[in-house]
N, C-alpha and C positions, 0 to 999 in steps of 0.2 A: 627733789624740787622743793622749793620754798611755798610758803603760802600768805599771803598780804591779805589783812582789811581792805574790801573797797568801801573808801570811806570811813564812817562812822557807824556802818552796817556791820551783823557779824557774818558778812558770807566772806570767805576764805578763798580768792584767786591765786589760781597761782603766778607766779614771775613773768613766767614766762606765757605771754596767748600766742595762740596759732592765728593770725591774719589770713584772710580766706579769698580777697580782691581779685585774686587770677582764676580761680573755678571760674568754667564759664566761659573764656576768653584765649589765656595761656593754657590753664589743665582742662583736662576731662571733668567727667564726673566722677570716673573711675580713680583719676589720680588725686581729684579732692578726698575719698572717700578714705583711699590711702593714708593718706595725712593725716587724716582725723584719728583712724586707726592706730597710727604709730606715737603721736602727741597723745593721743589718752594713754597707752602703753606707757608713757614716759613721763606720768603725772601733771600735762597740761590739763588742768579744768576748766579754764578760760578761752571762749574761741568769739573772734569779732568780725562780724558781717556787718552790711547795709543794703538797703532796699536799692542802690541805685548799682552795687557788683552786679558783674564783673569790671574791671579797667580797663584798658580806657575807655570810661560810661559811653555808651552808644544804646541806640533802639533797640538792638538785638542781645545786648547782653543787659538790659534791666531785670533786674531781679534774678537770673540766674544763678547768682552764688545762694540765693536763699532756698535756692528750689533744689542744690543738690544738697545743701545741708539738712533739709527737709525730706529729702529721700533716705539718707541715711539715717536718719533717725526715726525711718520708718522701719527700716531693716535691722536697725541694732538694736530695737526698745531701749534705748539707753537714755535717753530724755533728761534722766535726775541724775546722772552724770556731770554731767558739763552747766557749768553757768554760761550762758549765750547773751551775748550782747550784741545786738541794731543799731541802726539809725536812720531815721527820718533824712532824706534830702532837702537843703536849701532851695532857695529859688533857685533859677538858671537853665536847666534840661530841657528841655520844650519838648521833649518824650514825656515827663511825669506829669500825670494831671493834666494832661496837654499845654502843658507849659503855664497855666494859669494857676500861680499857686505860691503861698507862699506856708511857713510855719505858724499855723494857727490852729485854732480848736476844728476846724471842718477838717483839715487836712492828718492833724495828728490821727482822729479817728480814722478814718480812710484809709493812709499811707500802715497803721498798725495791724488793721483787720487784712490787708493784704499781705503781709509780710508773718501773721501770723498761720493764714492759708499756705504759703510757701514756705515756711518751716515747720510745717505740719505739727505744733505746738498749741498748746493753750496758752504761753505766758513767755515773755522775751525777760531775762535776770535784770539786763543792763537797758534801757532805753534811750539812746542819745539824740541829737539835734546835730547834725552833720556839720553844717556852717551857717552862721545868724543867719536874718532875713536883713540885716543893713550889709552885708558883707563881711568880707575877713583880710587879713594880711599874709594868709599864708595861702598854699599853693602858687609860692612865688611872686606875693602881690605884695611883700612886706617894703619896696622903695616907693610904693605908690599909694598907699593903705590912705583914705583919706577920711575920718570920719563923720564931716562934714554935709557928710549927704542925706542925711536922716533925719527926724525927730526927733528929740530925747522925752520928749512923753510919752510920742509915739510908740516907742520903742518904751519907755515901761511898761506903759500898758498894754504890747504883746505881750511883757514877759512874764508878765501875771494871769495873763489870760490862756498863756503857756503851762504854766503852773497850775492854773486851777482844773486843765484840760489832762496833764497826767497824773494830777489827783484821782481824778474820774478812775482813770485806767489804773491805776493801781488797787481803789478801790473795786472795781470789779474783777483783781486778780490778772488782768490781761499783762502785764509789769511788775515786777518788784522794784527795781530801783532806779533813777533819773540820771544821766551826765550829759555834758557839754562836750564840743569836738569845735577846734579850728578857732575858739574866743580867745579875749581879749582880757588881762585884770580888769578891767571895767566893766565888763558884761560878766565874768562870774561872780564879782564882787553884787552886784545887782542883780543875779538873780538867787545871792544870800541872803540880801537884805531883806528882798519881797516872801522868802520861801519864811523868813523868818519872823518879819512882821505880820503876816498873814495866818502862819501856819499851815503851811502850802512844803509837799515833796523838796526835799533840800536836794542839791547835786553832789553826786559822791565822787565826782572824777571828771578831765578833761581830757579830752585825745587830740592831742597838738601834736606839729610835729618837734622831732629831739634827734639828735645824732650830735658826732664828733663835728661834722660842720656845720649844722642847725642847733646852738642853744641857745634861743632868745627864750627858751624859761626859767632861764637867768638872767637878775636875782628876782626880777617883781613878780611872777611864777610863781618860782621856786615859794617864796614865804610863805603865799596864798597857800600854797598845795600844804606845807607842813602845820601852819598854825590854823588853817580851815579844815584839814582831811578832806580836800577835795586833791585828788594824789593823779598824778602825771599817766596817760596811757601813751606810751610814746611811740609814733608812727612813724617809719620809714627809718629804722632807727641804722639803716644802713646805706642811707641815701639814698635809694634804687640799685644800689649794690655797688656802687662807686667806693665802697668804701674795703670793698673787697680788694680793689686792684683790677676788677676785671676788665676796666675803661680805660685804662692808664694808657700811654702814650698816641692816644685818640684813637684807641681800639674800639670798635661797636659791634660783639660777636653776634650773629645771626640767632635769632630767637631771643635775645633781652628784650628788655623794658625799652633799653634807651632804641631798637629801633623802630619801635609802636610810637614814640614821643617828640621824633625829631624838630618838630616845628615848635613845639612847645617844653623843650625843658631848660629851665631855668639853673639846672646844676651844672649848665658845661660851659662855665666859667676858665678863665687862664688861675686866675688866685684858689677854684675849688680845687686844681688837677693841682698844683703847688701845694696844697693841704694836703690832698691824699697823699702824694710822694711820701710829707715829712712823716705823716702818722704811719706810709708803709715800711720808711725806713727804723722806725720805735719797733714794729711787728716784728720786721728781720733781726733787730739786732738781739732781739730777748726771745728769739724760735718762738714766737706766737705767731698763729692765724691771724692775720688781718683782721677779718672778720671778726672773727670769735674776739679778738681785743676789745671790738667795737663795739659789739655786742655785751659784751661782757661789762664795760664801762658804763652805760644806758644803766643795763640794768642795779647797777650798785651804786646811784643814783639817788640821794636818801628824799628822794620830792615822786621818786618814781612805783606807781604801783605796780605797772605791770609793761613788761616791754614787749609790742606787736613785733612778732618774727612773722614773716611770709618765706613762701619756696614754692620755685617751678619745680624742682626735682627732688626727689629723695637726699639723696647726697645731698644737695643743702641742707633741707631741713633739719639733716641727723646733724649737721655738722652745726645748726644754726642753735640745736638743741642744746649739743653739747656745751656748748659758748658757759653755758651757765656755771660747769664746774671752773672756770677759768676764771683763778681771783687775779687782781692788779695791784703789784709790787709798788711801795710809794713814790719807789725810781720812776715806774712807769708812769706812775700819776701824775707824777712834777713833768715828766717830758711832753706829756700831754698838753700839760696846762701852758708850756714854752710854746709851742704848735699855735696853739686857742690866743696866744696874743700874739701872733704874728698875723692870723688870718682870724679874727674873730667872727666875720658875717660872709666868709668867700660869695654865697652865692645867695 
């Protein structure tokens, strides 16, 4: 396993995190617990929850991914193992906080002293902001993203009052380090400027999403992440697993993702299913795993710190692990890159 900078910090993540969103929902706790067991086995140190796991967010799976990682870490003492990384929910849930709430200083506090009861921790590594309080373009919202609906004062002066709120938390130890999830080059670039005209927690990292058919972090991203070290956490980096082939000629096997999402996913597109083909037939022609190419590509990414793998079952995960030993030929790379301009935004 490899080991990456988050950031401009000297904590040491590895490539590869174990994504946790189905405890809770798809796995047990038994079969989260597994997971954990096998990715530390296998030199993952980096594992990424939020307050509002399991998926797909409902009343009854709020906080549950945090409370079986919190059991486990009751039972392993292992604590100082793993760097753990959260995050805060945006607006929108009308389960959290009973729905009245947005990212600011009452809630950070709040939403952290809960999350830190359910990971039965004193201190979360990584501390993230799920998606702004003006909204975002992703989760499928990138044809309609309007940002037009907000303040721009407003909106600094959350983001400082953001910042001076995980100050706090840092200094009492509850945190060590700050990132973003789900923004925008405009909103991390702003909340540089303030961390830096202030002297206020800088952001070490974003968690956007990234895959073979999602890279809009390229190139105005990509820069940011290399000439700022604020470095790419890339989510879904297998689409919901569409990139595996498992969906291909409008298959939806019994216990996926895509049949918990039907009404709302935005991937099943005619131009994404014409992507996955091409990129499946690069897989066949070179005996690589679909997968694991996909994966494998994320990860060797030079804007990317670390690539979120998730798995309902063992056999993924091992197989999702493995991805990492699998480098990409520059043949492969150039057929990739033929693929990426024929369907640049499929979905």
């Amino acid at each position: 396993m490899e080991y990456r900078n988050l950031g401009r910090t000297e904590l040491k993540v590895s490539a590869l995190c174990l994504g946790t969103m189905t405890w809770g929902n798809q796995n047990t706790e038994a079969q989260g617990h597994e997971q954990m067991d096998y990715a530390l086995d296998a030199g993952i140190n980096f594992f990424d929850t939020a307050e509002m796991y399991a998926v797909p967010p409902s009343p009854e799976t709020y906080g549950k991914t945090e409370s079986i990682i919190g059991n486990w870490f009751a039972k392993k003492k292992n604590r100082d193992k793993v760097i753990l990384a959260s995050k805060i929910a945006g607006p929108g849930l009308r389960w959290v906080r009973d729905g009245k709430y947005q990212i600011d200083r009452k809630n950070i506090l709040e939403a952290l002293e809960s999350s830190l009861k359910r990971l039965q921790t004193d201190y979360i590594d990584l501390y993230q902001l799920h998606w702004p309080n003006r909204g975002s373009y992703h989760f499928g919202q990138i044809w309609g993203y309007n940002p037009n609906g907000s303040n721009t004062n407003e909106v600094l002066d959350n983001i400082q009052e953001v910042l001076e709120t995980l100050q706090e938390c840092i200094q009492s130890g509850k945190i060590r380090t700050v990132g973003l999830s789900n923004e925008t080059a405009w909103g991390i670039m702003q909340y540089l400027r303030i961390s830096g005209e202030k002297n206020l927690p800088r952001m070490v990292s974003v968690q956007n999403e990234y895959s073979l058919l999602y890279r809009t972090h390229e190139p105005d991203l990509f820069e940011i992440s290399i000439r700022e070290n604020v470095g790419l956490l890339a989510w879904s980096p297998l689409a919901t697993g569409m990139l595996t082939g498992k969906y291909a000629n409008g298959k939806i096997p019994d216990g996926t993702r895509w049949t918990m999402i039907r009404k709302q996913n935005q991937r099943n597109t005619p131009q994404a299913h014409k992507a996955v083909d091409a990129y499946l037939s690069i897989a066949k022609k070179h005996s690589i795993d679909p997968g694991q190419m996909a994966l494998a590509f994320v990860t060797s990414r030079p804007f990317v710190t670390a690539n979120i793998i998730g798995a309902t079952t063992m056999e993924q995960l091992k197989s999702n692990i493995a991805s990492f030993e699998v480098k990409l030929s520059p043949e492969i790379l150039k057929e990739i890159d033929l693929v990426r301009r024929d369907f640049p935004i499929p979905y």
